[in-house]
N, C-alpha and C positions, 0 to 999 in steps of 0.2 A: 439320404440327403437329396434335397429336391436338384432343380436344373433349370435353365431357363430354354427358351426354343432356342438363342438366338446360340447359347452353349451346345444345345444338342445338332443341331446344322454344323456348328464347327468338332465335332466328333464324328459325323459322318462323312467330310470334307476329308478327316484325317483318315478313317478308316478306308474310303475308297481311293485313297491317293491323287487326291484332286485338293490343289491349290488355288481358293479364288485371287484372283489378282488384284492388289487392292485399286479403287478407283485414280488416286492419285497418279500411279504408275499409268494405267491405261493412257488417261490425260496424254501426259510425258512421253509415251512411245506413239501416241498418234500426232504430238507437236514436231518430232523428232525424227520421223522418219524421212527414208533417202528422198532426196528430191525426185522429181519427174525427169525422165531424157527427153529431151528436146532436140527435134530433128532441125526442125527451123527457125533461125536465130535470127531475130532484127537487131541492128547495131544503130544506135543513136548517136551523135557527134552533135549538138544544140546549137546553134550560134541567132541571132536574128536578124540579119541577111541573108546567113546562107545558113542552113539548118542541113547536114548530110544526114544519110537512109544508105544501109546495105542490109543485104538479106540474102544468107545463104543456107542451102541444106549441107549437115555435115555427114558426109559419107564417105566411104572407103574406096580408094586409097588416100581419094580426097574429097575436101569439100566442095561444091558447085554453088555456085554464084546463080542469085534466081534475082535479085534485082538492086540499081545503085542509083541515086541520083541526090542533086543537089536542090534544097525549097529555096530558092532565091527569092527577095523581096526588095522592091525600089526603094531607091533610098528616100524618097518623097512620101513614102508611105507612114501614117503612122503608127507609130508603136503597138497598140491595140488592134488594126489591122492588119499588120506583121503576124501577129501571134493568131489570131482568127487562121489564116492560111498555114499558120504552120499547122496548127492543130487539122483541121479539113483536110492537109493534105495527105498527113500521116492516118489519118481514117482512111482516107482510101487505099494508103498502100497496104493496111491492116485487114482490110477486107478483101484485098484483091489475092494477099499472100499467105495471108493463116498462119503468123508464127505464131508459137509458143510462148514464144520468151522473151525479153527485151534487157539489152546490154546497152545503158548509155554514161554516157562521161560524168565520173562522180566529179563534183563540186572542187574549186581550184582555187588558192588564194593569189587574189589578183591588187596588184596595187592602186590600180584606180576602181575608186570603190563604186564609182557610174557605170563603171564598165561590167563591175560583177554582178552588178542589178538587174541591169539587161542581160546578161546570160542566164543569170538566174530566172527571169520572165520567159526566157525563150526553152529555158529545159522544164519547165515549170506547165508549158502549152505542150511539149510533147511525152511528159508524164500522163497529162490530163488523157489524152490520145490513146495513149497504149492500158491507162486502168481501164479505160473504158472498152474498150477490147476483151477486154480480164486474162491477159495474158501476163505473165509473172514477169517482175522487175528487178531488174540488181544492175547496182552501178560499178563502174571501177576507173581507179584512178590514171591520171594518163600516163605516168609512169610505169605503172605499173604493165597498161598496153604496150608500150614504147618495147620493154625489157622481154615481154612477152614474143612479139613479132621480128623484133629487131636484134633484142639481147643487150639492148643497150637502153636505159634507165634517160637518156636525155638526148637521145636522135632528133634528127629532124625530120619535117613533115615529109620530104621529098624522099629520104630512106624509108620513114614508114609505106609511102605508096608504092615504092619499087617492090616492098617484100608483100605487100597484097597481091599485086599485080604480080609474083612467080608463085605464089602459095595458092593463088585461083587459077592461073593458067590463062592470063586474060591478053588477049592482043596489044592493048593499049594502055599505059597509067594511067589510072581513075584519078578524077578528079579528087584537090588537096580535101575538100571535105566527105566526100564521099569515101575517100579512102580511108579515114579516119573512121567514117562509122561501119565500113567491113572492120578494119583491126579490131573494132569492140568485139564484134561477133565471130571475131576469128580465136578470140583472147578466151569470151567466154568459152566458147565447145573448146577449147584446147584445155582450161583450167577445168572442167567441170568433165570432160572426159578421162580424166586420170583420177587417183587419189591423190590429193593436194592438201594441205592444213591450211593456206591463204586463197578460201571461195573465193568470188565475188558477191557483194554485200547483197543482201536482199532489200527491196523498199517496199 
């Protein structure tokens, strides 16, 4: 009885004990494997006047703060040139600092809906920033940071800043926004350094 090749490849596969993988699978474990570690975490906090930036390396026993600040824009300004600066200025702290990764503030429902709009434009201008970098994105909810940093699911901004400022070891409390975007990147390297089942989301 005759054989086809594609039968006789699968007899020699069995006979040397080798298993092709089927392509499917491959796929699947190259979509699925572990993430990258990232030493250097930018944290986002969006707003469009004041747009916070922290960036710290996570290292042992802790982490070190390598840079914070707040994109402020006049209120004179408009909208479109708001967002132009935020973007430019997140480029530079991109290139000046080399993260990996980018942790910014998942999306919140807010009751005025003018007001979500323009958040939404102003985290909308420092996505555009950080893809363009090609550094990897994942949001998380502020909750979720709050509970993270604080332990507590609905603190306020002034207890979030105190627990940045003893978790960095920093002289002085960072500014409300500012400190808001270290807690992101203090949230992510704490969630993504342990085994956790609630990542942060990827974008």
């Amino acid at each position: 009885m005759g054989i086809t090749r594609r039968q006789f490849e699968q007899l020699q596969e069995r006979a040397s004990g080798i298993r092709r993988q089927p392509e499917a699978l491959l796929i699947s474990a190259q979509t699925h494997r572990a993430p990258t570690s990232h030493r250097v975490v930018l944290g986002i906090d969006p707003s469009l006047r004041g747009t916070g930036y922290g960036i710290i390396r996570w290292e042992r026993p802790r982490p070190q703060l390598l840079a914070q600040g707040t994109i402020k824009t006049p209120s004179g300004w408009a909208r479109s040139r708001c967002l132009l600066y935020i973007s430019q200025t997140l480029r530079q702290v991109l290139q000046e600092h080399r993260p990996t990764v980018c942790a910014i503030e998942a999306l919140f429902y807010a009751q005025n809906l003018q007001t979500a709009l323009i958040m939404g434009e102003a985290r909308g201008a420092s996505l555009v920033a950080a893809a363009e970098a090609g550094v990897e994105i994942y949001e998380i909810a502020p909750r979720k940071v709050k509970q993270a940093i604080v332990g507590y699911g609905a603190a306020q901004k002034t207890a979030v800043a105190r627990m940045v400022q003893r978790m960095l070891h920093l002289a002085e409390l960072p500014a409300p926004d500012a400190a808001d975007a270290l807690a992101l990147a203090l949230t992510f390297a704490q969630e993504t350094g342990r085994y956790n089942l609630s990542r942060p989301r990827p974008l």
